[in-house]
C-alpha positions in Angstrom: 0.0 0.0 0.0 1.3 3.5 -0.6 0.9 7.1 0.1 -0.5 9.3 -2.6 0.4 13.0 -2.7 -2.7 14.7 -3.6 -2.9 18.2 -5.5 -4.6 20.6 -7.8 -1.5 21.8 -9.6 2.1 21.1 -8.9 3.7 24.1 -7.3 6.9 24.6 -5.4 5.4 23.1 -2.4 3.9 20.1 -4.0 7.2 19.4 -5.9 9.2 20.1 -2.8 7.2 17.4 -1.2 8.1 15.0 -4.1 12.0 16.2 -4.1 11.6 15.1 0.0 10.3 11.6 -0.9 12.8 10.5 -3.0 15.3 12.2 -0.8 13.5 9.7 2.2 13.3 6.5 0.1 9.4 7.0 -0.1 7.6 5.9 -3.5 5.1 8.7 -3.8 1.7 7.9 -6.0 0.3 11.2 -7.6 -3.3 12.4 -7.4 -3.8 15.3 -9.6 -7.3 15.8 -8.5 -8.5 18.8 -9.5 -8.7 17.2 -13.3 -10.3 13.8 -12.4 -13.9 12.6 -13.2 -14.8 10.9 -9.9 -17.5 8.4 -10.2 -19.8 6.7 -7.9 -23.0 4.4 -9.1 -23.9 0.5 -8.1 -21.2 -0.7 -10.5 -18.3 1.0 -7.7 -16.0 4.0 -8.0 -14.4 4.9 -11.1 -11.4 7.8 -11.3 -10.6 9.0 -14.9 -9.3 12.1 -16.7 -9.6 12.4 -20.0 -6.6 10.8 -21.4 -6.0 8.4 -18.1 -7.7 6.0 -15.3 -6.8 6.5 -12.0 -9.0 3.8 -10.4 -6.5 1.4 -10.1 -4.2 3.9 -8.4 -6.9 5.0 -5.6 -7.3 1.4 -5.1 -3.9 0.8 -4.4 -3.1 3.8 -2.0 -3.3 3.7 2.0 -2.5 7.2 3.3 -3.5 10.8 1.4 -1.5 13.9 1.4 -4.8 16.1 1.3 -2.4 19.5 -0.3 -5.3 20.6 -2.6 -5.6 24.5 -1.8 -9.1 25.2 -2.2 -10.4 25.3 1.1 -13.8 23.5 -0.1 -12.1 21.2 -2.8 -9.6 20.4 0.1 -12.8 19.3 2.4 -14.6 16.9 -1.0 -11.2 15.4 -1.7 -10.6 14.8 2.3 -14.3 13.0 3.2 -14.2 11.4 -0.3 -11.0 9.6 0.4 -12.5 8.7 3.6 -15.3 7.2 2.2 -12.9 4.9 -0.1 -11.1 3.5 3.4 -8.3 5.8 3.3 -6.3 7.8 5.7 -5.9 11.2 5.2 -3.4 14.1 6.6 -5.1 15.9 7.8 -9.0 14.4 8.3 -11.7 15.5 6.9 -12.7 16.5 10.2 -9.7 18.4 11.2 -10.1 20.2 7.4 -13.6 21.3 8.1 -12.7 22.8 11.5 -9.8 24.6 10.5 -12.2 26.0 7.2 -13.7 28.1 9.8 -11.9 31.1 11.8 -15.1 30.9 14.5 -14.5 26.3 14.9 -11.4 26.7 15.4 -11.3 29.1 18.1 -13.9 27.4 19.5 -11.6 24.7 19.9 -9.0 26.3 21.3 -11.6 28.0 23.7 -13.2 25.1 25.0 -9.5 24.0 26.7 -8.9 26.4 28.2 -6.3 28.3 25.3 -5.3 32.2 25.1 -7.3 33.9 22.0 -8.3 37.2 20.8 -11.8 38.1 22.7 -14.1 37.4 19.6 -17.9 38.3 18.4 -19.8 36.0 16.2 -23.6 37.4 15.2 -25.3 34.9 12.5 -26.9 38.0 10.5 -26.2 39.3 7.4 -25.5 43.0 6.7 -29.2 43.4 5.1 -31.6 40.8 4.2 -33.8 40.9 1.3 -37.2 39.8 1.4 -39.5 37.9 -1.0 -41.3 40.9 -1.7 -37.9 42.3 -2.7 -37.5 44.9 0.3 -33.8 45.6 1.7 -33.6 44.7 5.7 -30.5 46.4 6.8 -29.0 45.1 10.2 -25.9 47.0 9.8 -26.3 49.7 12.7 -27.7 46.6 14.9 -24.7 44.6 14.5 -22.5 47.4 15.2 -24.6 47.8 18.4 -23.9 43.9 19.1 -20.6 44.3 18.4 -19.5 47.7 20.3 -21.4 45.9 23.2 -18.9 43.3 23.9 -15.3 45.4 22.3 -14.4 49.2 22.8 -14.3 50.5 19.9 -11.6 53.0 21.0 -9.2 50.2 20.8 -10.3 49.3 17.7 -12.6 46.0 16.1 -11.4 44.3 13.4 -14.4 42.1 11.2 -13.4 39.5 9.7 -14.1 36.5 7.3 -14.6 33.3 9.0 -12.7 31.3 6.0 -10.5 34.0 4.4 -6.9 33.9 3.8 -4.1 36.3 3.4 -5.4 39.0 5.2 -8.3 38.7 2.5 -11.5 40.6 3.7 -10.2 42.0 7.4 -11.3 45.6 8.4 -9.9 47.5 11.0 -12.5 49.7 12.6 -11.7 52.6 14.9 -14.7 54.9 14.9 -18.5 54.2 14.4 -19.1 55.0 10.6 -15.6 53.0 10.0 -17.6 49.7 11.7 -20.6 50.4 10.0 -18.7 50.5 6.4 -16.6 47.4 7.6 -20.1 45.1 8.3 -22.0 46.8 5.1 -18.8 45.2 3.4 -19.1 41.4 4.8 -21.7 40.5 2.4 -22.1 36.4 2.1 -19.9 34.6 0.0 -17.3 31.6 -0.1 -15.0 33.1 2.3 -18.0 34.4 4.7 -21.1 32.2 4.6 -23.0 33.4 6.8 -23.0 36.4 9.7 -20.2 39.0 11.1 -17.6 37.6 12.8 -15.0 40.3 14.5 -12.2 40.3 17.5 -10.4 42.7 19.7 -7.3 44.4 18.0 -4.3 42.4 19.7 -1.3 45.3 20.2 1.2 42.8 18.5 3.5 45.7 17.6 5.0 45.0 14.5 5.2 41.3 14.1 3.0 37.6 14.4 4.1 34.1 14.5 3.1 31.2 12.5 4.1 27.8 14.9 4.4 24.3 13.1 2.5 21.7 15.3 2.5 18.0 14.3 1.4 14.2 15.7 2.5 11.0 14.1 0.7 8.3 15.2 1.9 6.7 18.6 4.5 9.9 19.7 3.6 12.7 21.6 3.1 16.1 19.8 6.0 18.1 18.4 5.8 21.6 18.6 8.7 23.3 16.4 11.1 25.3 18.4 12.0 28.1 15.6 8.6 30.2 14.3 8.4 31.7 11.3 7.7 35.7 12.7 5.8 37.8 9.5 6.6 41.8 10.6 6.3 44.8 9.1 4.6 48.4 9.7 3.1 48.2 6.3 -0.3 46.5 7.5 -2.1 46.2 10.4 -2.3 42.5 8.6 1.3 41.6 9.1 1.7 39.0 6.6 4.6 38.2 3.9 1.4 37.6 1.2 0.4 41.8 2.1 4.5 42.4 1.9 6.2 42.1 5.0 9.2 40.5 6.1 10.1 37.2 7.8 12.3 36.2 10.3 13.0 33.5 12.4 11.7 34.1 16.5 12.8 31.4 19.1 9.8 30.5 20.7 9.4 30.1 24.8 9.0 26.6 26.4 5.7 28.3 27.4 4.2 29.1 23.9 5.6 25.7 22.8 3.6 24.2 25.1 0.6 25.7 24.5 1.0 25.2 20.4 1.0 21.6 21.4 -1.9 21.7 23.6 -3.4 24.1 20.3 -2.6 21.1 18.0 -4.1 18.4 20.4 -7.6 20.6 20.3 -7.7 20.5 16.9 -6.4 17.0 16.3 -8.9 15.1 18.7 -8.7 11.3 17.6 -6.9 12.2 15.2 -3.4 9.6 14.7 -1.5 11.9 12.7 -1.6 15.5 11.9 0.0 18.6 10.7 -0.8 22.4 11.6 0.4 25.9 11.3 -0.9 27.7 13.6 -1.0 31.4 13.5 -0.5 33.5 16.9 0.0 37.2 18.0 2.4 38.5 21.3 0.2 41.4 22.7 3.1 43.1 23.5 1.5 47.0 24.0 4.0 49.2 25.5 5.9 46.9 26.4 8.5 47.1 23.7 12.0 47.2 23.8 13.2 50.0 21.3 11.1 52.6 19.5 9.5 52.6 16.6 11.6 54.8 14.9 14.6 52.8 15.6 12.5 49.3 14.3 11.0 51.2 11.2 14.6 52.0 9.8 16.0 48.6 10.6 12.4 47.5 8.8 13.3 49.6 6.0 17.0 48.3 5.6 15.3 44.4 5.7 13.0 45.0 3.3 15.7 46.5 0.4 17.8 42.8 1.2 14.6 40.5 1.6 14.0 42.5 -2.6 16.9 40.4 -3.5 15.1 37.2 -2.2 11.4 38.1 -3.6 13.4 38.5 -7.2 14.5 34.3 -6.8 11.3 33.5 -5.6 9.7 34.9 -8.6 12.2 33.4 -11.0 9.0 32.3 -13.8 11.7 29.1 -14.8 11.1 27.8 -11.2 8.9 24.6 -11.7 10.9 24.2 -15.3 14.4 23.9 -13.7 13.3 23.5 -10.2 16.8 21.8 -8.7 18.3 25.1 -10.3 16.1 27.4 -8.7 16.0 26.2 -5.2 19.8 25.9 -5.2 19.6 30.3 -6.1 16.7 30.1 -3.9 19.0 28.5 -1.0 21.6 31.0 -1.1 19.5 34.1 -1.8 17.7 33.5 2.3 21.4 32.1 3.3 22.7 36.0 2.4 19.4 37.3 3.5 19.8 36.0 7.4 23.4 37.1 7.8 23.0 40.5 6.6 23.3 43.3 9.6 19.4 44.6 9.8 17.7 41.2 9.6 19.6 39.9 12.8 19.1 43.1 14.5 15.5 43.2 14.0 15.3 38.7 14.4 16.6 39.9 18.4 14.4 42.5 18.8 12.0 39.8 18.2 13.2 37.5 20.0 13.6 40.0 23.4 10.0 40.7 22.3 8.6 37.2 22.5 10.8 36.4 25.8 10.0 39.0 27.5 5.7 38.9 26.8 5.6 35.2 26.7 2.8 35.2 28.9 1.0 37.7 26.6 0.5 35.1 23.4 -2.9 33.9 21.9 -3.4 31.9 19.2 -6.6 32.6 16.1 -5.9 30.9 13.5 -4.9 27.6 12.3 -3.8 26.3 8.8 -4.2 22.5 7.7 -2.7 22.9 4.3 0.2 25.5 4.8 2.9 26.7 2.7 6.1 25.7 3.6 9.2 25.5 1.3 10.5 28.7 1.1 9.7 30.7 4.0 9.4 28.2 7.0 11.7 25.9 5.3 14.6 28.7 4.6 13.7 30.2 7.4 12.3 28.9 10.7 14.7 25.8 9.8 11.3 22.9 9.2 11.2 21.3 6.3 7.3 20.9 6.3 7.2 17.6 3.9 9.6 15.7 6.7 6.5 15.6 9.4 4.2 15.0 6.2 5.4 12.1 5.1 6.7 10.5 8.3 2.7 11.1 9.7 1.5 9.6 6.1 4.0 6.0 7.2 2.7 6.1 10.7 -0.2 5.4 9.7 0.3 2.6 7.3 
């Protein structure tokens, strides 16, 4: 029986994860999924594109790599191979709580885990009736929400499956909040209601935290994070431009990553997550922000040199080639002056408001090979594909 990898189109990640299999001995089968005419009726299953049948190969695979990045063709592909006796990293189950901003807080809630203080309401901006009137429940919701945050220290609305910073408003006065919900209208990235949290003061940086179970060990929390900051956003992630560094993360948070991981794996044998967490540091910081913003500044001209590799269009052609260039490029990168100056601001940051850390987001199906690879030192496939043999 064997481990299938899969995906809707090969990208670095995907053929990172086949460049690690070979590297570990492993004889990866390869699901392109997003192409295949699936097929259930009282003859069986059938799996075909149109110039090749894949039924045989489902038949013959034990574990799934579930790395297709639609959110909701992710969760079809996860309970489908479920339903044909496979394992899957991670579950169907663990996909369709981590789809959801609200579920998994809610997870991490219900033990007891440090989040952002957060408002659901299940209405719409403005409903429209049969008869074709407008119902608009924008001021009401604002009520709702102004009830429960101060609005003085800002309310950010968000979607409850968005990614990327994709569809977050900050709000800092009344009209701003009113604007932000009239924006939330339903859609694939917010089904249904208003969702919104507390503004965490995380200064100028977040963590992302690699979490992971293979089946029989206890969780493994990674001890390097990958920290995303920048004064560009109030959304401070490398999609929205920022900068990454690597942040040594407390015994502390570790602990509670693990204990984050464990909420969201349940019975779950093996899993894999990235989980996303903010350091509500304040006024508690250790230099000024005019000292950080030129050290930001300096970062950001060397991190150019990086984002000009990355976005090398002969990548996937030559893709040895590349990552070698890629390599060096965040080698250079982490030994230049600014980015280890501002990597131990970061780290005195974290240290010194350890206590101060919640979690609000967690990723199933994160990207891994050049940022938390390069940088936070995790090859993301490892974990992968060691979980996927656990469980054979």
């Amino acid at each position: 029986m064997s481990i299938a990898l899969l995906y809707e189109r090969s990208e670095t990640d995907e053929t990172g994860i086949k460049l690690t299999a070979q590297d570990m001995g492993i004889d990866l089968t390869f699901i392109p999924f997003r192409k295949i005419a699936l097929t259930v009726s009282k003859n069986g299953f059938t799996a075909k594109t149109k110039g090749k049948d894949y039924t045989g190969t489902f038949k013959d695979v034990a574990v799934v790599l579930n790395r297709a990045q639609s959110k909701n063709r992710r969760l079809q592909a996860g309970y489908l191979m479920e339903m044909l006796g496979k394992k899957t990293i991670n579950s169907s189950q663990i996909e369709f709580t981590c789809y959801s901003k609200l579920r998994t807080l809610l997870h991490f809630w219900t033990e007891g885990l440090p989040i952002p203080k957060t408002v659901y309401v299940p209405c719409n901006a403005t409903d429209t009736l049969k008869n074709g009137k407008v119902i608009h429940n924008e001021k009401d919701i604002a009520d709702l929400l102004q009830e429960e945050i101060a609005l003085d220290q800002g309310i950010v609305v968000k979607p409850d499956a968005g990614t990327h910073g994709k569809g977050m408003m900050l709000s800092k006065n009344r009209d701003q909040l009113v604007a932000s919900i009239q924006e939330t209208k339903p859609s694939i990235i917010n089904p249904v209601g208003v969702t919104a949290q507390e503004v965490v003061e995380k200064w100028f940086y977040d963590l992302r935290i690699i979490a992971y179970k293979e089946k029989g060990k206890p969780v493994v929390c990674h001890p390097v994070a990958l920290a995303r900051g920048g004064f560009k956003d109030f959304r401070t992630n490398t999609y929205l431009g920022n900068t990454v560094f690597d942040a040594k993360i407390p015994s502390h948070i570790q602990e509670l990553a693990a204990k984050c991981g464990e909420a969201l794996g349940k019975d779950s044998e093996a899993w894999l997550f990235a989980l996303d967490a903010m350091i509500d540091v304040g006024e508690n910081k250790t230099v000024s922000d005019t000292e950080l913003q030129s050290e930001l500044e300096k970062t950001a001209a060397e991190f150019e040199k990086v984002q000009k590799v990355k976005q090398d269009e002969n990548r996937l052609r030559d893709f040895p080639n590349w990552n070698t260039k890629l390599e060096a490029a965040f080698q250079i990168y982490m030994s230049t002056k600014p980015y280890k100056k501002v990597k131990s601001i970061i780290d005195e940051s974290i240290e010194k408001n350890k206590n101060k850390v919640v979690f609000h987001e967690a990723n199933s199906c994160p990207e891994f090979w050049e940022h938390t690879r390069l940088i936070a030192g995790l090859n993301v496939a490892v974990p992968l594909l060691k979980g996927a043999q656990s469980l054979i």
